[in-house]
N, C-alpha and C positions, 0 to 999 in steps of 0.2 A: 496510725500516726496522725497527731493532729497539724492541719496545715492552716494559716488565716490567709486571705486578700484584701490585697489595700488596692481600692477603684475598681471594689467587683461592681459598678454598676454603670460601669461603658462594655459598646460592643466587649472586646479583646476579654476585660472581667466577665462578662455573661457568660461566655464560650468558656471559659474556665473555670466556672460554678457548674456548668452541666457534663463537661471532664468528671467533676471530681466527684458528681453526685452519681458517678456511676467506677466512680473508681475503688477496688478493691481492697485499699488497705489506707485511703486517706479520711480522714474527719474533720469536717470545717467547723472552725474555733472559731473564728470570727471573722467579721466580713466585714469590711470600712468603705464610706463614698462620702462625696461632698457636698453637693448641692440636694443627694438623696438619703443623706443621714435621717432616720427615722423611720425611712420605708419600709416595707415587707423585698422581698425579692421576689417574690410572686406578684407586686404589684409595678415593678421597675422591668422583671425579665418574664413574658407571659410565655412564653415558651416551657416557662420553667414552675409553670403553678400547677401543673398535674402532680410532681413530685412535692406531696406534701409535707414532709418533713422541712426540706430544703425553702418551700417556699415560705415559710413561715416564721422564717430567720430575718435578723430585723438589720437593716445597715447602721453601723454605730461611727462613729465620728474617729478619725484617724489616730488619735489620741489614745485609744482603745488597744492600740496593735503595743502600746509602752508596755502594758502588763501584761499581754498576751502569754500563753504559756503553750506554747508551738513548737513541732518540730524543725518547720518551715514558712517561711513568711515568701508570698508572691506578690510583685509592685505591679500595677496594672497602670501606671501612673505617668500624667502628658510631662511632654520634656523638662525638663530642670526642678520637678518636683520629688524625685525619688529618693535622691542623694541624702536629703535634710532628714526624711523620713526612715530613711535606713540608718542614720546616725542615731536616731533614737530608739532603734529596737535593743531588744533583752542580747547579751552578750553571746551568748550560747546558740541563737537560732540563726538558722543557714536560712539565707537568701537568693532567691530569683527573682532578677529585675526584669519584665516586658519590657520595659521602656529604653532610651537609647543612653541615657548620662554616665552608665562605665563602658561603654562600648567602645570609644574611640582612645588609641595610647598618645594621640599624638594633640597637646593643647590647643596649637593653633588650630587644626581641625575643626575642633570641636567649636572653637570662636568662631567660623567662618559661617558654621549652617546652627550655631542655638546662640542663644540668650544664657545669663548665669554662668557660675563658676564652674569653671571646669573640675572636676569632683575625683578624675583618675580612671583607670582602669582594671574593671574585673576580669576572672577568665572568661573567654568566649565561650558561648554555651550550644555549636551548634557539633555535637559530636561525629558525624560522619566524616569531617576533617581529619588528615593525619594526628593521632596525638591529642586529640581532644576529647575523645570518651574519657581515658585514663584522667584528667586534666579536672572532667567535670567529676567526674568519683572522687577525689580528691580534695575538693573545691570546698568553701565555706561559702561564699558569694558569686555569682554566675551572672552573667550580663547575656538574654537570648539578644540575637543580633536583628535585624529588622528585617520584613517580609522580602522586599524586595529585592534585600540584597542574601538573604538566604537562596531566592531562586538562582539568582545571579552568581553566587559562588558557586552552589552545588553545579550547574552547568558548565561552570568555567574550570573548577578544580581539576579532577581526574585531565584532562587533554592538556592543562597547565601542565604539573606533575609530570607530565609523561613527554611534557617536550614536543609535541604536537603544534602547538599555536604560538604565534609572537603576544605576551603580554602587553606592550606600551600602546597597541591601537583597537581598545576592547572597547564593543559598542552595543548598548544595550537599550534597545526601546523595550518596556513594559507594561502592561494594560493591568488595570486595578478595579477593584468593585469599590464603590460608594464605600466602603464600612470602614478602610482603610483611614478615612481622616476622621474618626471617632464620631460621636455625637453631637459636637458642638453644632449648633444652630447658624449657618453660612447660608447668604444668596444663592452661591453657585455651588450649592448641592442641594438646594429643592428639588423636587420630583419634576419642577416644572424648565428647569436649566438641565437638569440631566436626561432625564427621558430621551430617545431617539438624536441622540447626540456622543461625539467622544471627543475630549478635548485633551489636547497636552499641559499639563501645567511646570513649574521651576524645573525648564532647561537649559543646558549650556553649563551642567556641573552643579547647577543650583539646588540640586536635590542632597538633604542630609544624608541618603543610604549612600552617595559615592565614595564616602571616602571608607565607610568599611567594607567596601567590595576591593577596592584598591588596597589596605589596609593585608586583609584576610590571605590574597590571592599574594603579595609580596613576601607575606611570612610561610605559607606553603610552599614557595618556590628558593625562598630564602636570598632573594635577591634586595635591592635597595628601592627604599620606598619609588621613588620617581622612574622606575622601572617599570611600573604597574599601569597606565593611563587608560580610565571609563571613562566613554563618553554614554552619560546615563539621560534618556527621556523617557519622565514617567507619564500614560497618559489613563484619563479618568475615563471610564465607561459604565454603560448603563446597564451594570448589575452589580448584588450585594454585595457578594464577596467575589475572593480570587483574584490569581494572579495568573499572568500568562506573558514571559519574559520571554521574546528571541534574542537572544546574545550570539553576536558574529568576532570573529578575530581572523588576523592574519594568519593562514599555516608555515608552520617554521619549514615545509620543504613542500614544492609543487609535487611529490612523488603521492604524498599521504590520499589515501582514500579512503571514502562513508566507513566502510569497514574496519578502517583502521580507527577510525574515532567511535564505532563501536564498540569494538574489542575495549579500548583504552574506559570507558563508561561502565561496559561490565565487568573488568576487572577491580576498579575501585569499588561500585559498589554491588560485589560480588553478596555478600554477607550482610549489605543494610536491610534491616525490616522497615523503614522510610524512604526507599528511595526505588524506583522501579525504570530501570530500561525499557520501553517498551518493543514490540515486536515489527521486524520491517515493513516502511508504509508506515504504521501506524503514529500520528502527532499527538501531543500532548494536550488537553481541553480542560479548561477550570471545568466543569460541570461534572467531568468524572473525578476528582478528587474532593469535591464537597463534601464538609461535615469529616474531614479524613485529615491524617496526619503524614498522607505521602505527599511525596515528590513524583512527578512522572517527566521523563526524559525522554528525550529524542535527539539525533544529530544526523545531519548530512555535510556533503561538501559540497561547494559552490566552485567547482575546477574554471569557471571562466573569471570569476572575481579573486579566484587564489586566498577564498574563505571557507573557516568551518564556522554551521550554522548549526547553533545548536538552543534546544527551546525547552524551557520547561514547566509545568503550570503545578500550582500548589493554592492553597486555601487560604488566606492572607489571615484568618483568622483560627485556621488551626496550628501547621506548620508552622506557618508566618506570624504566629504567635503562641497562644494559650496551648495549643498541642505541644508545640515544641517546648513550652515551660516544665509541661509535666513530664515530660520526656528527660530533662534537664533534671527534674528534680527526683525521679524515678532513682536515677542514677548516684546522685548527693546520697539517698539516703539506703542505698542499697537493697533497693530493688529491680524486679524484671523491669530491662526500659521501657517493654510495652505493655506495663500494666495500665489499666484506664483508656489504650491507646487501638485503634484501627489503620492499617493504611487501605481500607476498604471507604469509598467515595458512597456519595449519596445521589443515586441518578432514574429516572431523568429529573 
């Protein structure tokens, strides 16, 4: 099947030119960037110049994806740029957006944390959700939802669902590698601002993933939106990737114990090949899912705080993105969802 990328030459793009260059039934048609229209990809993704086929593909200018003749088109593309570019594709080709511009149903939202018009909402594309495998099989256009709030649902979901936890006082600190704000050239992500440092940045609700953790977690429990309340801090740490979210909540009854938010974790994701319980004692670590498309879970209870603490780390650029696209689009186009796919980590 042929598939093209529009922004295969930021992080999120790279990572999903070396998916696909080992995926088993995909063909890249074509590849689009901006300021690297003209390059090789072996001279933009060096990682990626051993494979010489791949690396010798040339990035061509976004205009390119109008004629394309694809089965699937992937947006790799910074916020409020997708939208315009998805209105000009071929009628006929299914779409996965990385990016966040169909992600949120609700307008003001979406005015609160971007720029640009708000553009609507696609299906969510994070399948381990009730309802949402079927949703994205189904689907012409998919909107992957964003890293950080992918850790943060999958953690929160199952003990939601199960009536374990108080939704309205959900609190999530999360730590992120450098790659997460893309490429662009900033002060304070020099090697020399970041190095032996971790900083917080847009807290107190300021961060765009909150409102589709609040979003996500209201439509799974089926209650009303202002039902849901994250108080999300995301902070910056010195390394590539990964993510590593603790999320705490109230427990809906002092009786619940570790066990019981166990149990509620492996029954949801009983059957996910992305999503992994792990074994007692044992916490969750960016370093063990790198280069991977899993989830790794962990929960205890906090019986003096009358909290469930629960953590979970993922690749911000697999899961938390390009994995999960192909994942997404595994499914669009009716194949195994883990073709191309590992939840096997790259360590140490």
């Amino acid at each position: 099947m042929r598939v093209a990328v529009a922004g295969a030459s930021g992080y999120a793009g790279g990572e999903l030119l070396r998916l696909l260059a080992g995926h088993p039934e995909f063909e890249i048609a074509v590849l689009t960037a901006d300021s690297s229209a003209g390059r090789t990809v072996g001279a933009v993704h060096q990682n990626l110049a051993g494979q010489e086929k791949l690396a010798r593909l040339v990035f061509e200018s976004h205009h390119a994806l109008k004629q394309a003749d694809c089965d699937l088109v992937f947006l790799a593309m910074p916020s409020g740029q997708s939208a315009a570019l998805a209105a000009s594709l071929p009628e006929e080709a299914k779409v996965v957006d990385l990016g966040p511009d169909f992600r949120l149903s609700d307008d003001e939202a979406w005015t609160r944390h971007y720029d640009g018009e708000y553009a609507g909402r696609w299906v969510t594309g994070l399948p381990e959700l009730d309802g949402q495998r079927e949703q994205v099989k189904l689907a012409k256009n998919v909107a992957a939802p964003g890293c950080y709030s992918t850790a943060a649902i999958l953690a929160y979901a199952p003990l939601a669902k199960a009536g374990l936890i108080e939704t309205d006082d959900l609190v999530v600190v999360a730590a992120s590698g450098t790659s997460g704000a893309g490429k662009s050239l900033r002060t304070d992500l020099l090697a020399s601002e970041v190095m032996g440092s971790a900083a917080a940045y847009q807290v107190a609700g300021a961060h765009r993933h909150t409102p589709e953790i609040e979003q996500a977690l209201s439509e799974l429990v089926g209650s009303r939106a202002e039902a849901v309340r994250v108080s999300f801090t995301p902070v910056l740490v010195p390394m590539p990737r990964g993510i590593l979210a603790t999320c705490t909540a109230r427990l809906a009854s002092s009786r619940t114990d570790t066990p019981a938010l166990i149990r509620a974790l492996r029954h949801y994701y009983d059957d996910e090949p992305f999503v992994t319980v792990l074994h007692d004692g044992v916490w969750p670590a960016t370093g063990a899912v790198a280069g991977s498309n899993c989830v790794q879970i962990q929960a205890a209870v906090d019986h003096r705080a009358g909290r469930a603490v629960i953590v979970a780390a993922l690749d911000n650029l697999g899961k938390g993105a390009a994995g999960q696209a192909v994942q997404n689009a595994n499914l669009m186009l009716g194949l195994p969802e883990a073709a191309g796919l590992t939840s096997i980590g790259v360590a140490p």
